[in-house]
Legacy VTK file of the C-alpha trace (Angstrom):
# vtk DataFile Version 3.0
C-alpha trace
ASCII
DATASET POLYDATA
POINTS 333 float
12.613 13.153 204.136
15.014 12.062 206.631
16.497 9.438 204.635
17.194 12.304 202.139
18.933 14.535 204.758
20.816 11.443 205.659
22.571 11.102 202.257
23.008 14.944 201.989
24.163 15.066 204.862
26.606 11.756 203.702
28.010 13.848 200.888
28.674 16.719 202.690
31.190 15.069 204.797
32.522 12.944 202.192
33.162 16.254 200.153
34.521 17.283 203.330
36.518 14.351 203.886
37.991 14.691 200.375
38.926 18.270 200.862
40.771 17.591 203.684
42.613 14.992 202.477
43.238 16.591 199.097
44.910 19.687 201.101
46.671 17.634 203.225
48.113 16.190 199.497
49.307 19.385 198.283
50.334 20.997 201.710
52.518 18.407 203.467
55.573 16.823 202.088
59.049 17.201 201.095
59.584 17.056 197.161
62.609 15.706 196.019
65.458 18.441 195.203
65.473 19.068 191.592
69.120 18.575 189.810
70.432 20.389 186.886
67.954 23.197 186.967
67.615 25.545 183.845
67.253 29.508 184.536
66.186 31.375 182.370
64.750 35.073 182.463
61.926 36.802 181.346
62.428 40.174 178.834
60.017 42.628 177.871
61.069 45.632 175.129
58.481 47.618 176.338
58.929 47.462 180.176
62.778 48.255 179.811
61.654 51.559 178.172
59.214 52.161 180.602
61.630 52.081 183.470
63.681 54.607 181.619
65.820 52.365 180.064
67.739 51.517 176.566
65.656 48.372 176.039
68.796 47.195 174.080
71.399 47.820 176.465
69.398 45.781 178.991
68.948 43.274 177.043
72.579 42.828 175.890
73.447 42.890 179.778
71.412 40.137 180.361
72.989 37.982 177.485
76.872 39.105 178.016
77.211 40.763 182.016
74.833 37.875 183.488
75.268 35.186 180.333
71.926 34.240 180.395
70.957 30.864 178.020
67.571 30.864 178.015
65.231 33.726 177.670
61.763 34.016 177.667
60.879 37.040 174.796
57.042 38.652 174.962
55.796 39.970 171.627
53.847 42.915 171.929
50.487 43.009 169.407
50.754 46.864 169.377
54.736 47.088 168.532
54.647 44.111 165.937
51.781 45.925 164.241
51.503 49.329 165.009
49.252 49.668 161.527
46.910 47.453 160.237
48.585 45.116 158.251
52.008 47.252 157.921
54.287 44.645 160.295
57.082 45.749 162.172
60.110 43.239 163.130
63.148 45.372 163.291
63.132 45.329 167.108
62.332 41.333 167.457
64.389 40.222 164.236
67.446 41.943 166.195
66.579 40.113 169.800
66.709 37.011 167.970
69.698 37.535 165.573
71.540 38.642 169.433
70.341 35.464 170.921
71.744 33.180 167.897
75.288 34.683 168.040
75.420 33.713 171.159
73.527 30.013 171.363
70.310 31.310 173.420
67.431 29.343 173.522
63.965 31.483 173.114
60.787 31.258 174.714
58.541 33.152 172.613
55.295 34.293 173.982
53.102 35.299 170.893
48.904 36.370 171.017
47.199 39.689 171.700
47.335 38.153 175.598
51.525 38.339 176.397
53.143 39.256 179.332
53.536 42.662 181.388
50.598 45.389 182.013
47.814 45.294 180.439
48.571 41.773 179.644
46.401 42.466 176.076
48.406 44.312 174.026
46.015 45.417 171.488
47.161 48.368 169.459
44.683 51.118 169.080
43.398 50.419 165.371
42.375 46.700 166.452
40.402 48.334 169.971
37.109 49.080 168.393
37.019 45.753 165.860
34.299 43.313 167.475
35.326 40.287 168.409
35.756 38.029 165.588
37.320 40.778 163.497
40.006 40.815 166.310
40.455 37.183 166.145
41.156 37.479 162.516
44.317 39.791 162.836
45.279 38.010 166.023
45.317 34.389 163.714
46.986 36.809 160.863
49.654 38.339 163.278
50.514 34.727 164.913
50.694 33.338 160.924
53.179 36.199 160.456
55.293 35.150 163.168
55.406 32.012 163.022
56.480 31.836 159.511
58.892 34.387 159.857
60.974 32.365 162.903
59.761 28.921 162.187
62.865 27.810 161.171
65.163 29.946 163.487
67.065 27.063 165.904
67.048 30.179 168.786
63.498 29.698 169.586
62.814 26.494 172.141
59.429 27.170 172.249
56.222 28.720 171.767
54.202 30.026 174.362
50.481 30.657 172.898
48.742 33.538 174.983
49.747 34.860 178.697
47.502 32.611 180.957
44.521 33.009 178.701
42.126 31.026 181.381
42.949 33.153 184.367
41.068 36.865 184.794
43.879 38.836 184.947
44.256 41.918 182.704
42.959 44.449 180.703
41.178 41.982 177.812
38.168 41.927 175.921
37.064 38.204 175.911
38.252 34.652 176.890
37.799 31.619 174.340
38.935 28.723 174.666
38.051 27.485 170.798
39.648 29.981 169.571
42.847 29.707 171.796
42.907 25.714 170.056
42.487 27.756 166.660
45.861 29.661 167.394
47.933 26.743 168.458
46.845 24.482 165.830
47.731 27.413 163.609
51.642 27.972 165.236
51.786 24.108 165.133
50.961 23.497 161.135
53.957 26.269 160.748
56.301 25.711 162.682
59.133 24.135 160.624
61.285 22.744 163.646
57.931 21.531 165.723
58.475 22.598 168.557
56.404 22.243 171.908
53.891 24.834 172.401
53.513 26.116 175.889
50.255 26.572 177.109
50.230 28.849 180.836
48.005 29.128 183.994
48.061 30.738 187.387
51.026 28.570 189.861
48.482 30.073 193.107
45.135 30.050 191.695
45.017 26.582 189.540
45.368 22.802 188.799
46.823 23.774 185.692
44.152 20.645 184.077
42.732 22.694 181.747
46.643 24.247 180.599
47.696 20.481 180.268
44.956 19.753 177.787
45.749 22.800 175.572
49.780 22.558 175.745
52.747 20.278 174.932
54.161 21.645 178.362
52.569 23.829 181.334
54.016 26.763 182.622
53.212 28.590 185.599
53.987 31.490 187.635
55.256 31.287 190.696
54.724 34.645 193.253
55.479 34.839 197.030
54.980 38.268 198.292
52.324 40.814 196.624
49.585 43.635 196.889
46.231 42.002 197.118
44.180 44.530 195.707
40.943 42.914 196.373
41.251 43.468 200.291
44.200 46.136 199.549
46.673 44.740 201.504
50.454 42.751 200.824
50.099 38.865 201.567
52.424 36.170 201.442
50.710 33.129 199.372
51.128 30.248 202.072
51.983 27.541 199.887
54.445 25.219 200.675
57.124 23.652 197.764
55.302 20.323 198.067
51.759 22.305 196.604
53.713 22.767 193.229
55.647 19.245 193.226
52.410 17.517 193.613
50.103 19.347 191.225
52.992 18.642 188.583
52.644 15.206 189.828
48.933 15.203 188.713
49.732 16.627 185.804
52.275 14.108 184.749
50.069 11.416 186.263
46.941 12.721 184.041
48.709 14.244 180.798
52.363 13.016 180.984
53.238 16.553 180.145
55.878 18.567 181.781
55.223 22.016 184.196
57.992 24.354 184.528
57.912 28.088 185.669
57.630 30.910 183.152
57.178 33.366 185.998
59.669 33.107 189.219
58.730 36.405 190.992
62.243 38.272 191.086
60.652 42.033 191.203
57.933 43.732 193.108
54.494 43.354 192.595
52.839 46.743 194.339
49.502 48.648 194.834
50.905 50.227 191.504
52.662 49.747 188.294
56.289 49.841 189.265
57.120 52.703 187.468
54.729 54.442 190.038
55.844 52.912 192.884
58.387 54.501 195.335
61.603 52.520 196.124
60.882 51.715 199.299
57.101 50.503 198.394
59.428 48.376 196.091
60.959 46.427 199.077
58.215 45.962 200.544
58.091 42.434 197.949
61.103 42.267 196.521
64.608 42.997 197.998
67.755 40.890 198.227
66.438 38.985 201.357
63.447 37.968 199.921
65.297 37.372 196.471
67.498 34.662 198.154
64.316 32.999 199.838
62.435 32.748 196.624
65.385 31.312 194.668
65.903 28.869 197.402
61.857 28.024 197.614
61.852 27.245 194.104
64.935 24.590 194.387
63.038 23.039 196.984
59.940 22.657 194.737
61.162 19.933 192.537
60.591 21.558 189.495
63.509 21.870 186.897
62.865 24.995 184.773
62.727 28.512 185.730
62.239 31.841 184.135
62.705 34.634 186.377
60.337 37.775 186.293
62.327 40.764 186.597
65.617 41.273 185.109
64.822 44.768 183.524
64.317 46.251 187.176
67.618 44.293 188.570
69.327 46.314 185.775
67.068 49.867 186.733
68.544 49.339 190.184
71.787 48.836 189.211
71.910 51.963 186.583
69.164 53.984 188.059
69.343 53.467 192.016
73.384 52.629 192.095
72.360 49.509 193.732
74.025 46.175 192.358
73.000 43.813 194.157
70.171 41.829 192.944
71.825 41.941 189.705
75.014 40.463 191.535
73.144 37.718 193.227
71.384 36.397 189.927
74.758 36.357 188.200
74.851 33.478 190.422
72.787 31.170 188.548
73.887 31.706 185.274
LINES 1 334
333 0 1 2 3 4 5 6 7 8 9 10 11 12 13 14 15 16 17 18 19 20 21 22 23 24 25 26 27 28 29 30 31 32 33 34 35 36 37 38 39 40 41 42 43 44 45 46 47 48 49 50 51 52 53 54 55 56 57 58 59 60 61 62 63 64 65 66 67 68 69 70 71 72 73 74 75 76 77 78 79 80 81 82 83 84 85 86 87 88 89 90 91 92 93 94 95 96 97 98 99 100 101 102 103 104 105 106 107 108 109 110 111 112 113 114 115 116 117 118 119 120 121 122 123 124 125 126 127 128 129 130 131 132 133 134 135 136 137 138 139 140 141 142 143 144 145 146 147 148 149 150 151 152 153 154 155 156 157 158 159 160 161 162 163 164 165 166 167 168 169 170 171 172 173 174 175 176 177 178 179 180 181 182 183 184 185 186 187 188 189 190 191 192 193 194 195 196 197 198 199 200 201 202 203 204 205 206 207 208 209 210 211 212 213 214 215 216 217 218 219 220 221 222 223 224 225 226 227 228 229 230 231 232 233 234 235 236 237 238 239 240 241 242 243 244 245 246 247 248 249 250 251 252 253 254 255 256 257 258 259 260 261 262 263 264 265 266 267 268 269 270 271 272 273 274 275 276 277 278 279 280 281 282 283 284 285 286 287 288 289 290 291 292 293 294 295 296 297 298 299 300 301 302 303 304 305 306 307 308 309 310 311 312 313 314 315 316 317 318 319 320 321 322 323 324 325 326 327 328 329 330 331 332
């Protein structure tokens, strides 16, 4: 018996021991300063409109006032196909066509999981299918797609789901055969073959199991938000070198690539922005704290960026009279 509690007793502090050591990894270091960084921003039809805006007026801001290059497009289940079956690409045919004319690379985030609130899109007629009836018009949606812009140039990738491993959201079900179902699907139809990006949490994973799923990782990247499991704002403590080094892993491991699909440029609140006073607003996002997390992400090494929150730099400067965000991102581009 006491030989047993010996060797448990061994483990323990060699898990211990690892821990420590692992932390001490990923918390302390300087990573290299990335050169030639490419920004990019993230665009959402449906959030412009929900902030009040002309979705297409923002969006045309974005590619001539700021010049953007690279643009990172969510496709919304319930716009594309408000009907069953009955497909709707006025609205994404003419964000495309806008983004050719003017040599823009697209990201294009396609599946029923995509970016912005409730992260699953799912229109109303697919709500109260059962599961594998969903995945059938999710595979028949993505087939659509992908066929449709396979052989568009403006799209520089695919990004397959919205963090489909991380419990974030209002969505049904997780599965992870069925998330390899859709990519081998965009992959056998994609004309140009391009890489298919596969996202996870930047604060809350390894990113191992995005890396075996995806040509490249992408991850989000958030400094300052509402924690609404203990209900107050925290600011994630992680240093530059945690994100150099897990990419180090996961070029070590995978010799795939990690760049950020999400660069926190807008609040993140107790409620959905368009709820959310202005000054609750500042409270994680203002021009200070837009400057530090522009500056924290040069320092992390990494080479690729997509910042979350252009539509609201525009609200402010159309809605609020206030310019300035929108000023200091014309920076970059």
């Amino acid at each position: 018996m006491k030989k047993i509690k010996k060797v448990l007793k061994c483990i323990l502090l060699g898990i211990v021991f690892f821990l420590l050591v692992f932390a001490g990894f990923l918390f302390i270091g300087t990573p290299p300063m990335a050169e030639n960084i490419i920004w990019g921003v993230n665009f959402s039809q449906k959030h412009a409109k929900l902030l009040g805006l002309d979705w297409k007026e923002v969006y045309l801001a974005l590619l001539d006032d700021l010049r953007v290059k690279n643009l990172k497009v969510a496709v919304h289940w319930d716009l594309i196909e408000p009907e069953d079956g009955k497909f709707n690409f006025e609205d994404l045919d003419w964000q495309i066509k806008e983004a050719e004319k003017r040599e823009v690379k697209i990201l294009l985030a396609v599946g029923m999981k995509a970016p912005r609130w409730p992260e699953c899109h799912t229109p109303g007629w697919a709500k109260n299918l059962n599961k594998e009836q969903q995945q059938e018009k999710i595979l028949r949606m993505l087939k659509e797609i992908t066929e449709r812009y396979g052989n568009l140039s403006a799209i520089k990738y695919w990004q397959v789901e919205n963090e489909p491993f991380f419990p974030f959201g209002e969505c049904p079900w997780v599965d992870k055969k069925f998330l390899k179902k859709e990519i081998e699907l965009v992959k056998s139809l994609d004309f140009l073959k391009r890489s298919v990006i596969i996202s996870d949490s930047g604060e809350g994973s390894l990113w191992i199991t995005a890396a075996k799923f995806g040509d490249i990782v992408g991850t989000t990247m958030y400094k300052k938000v509402w924690f609404r499991q203990v209900g107050i704002y925290i600011h994630y403590p992680f240093p530059p070198n945690f994100y150099w080094r897990k990419a180090q892993i996961i070029k070590k491991l995978f010799n795939k690539e990690v760049i950020v699909v999400e660069l926190q440029a807008e609040p993140w609140g107790p409620k959905l922005m368009y709820d959310l006073s202005l000054e609750e607003q500042e409270k994680t996002m203002n021009l200070v704290q837009f400057r530090k997390n522009i500056d924290f992400a040069k320092r992390t090494g990494l080479k690729g960026f997509y910042l979350w929150g252009g539509e609201w730099w525009y609200w402010l400067k159309a809605k609020q009279n206030s310019p300035e965000i929108w000023e200091e991102a014309r920076k970059l581009f």
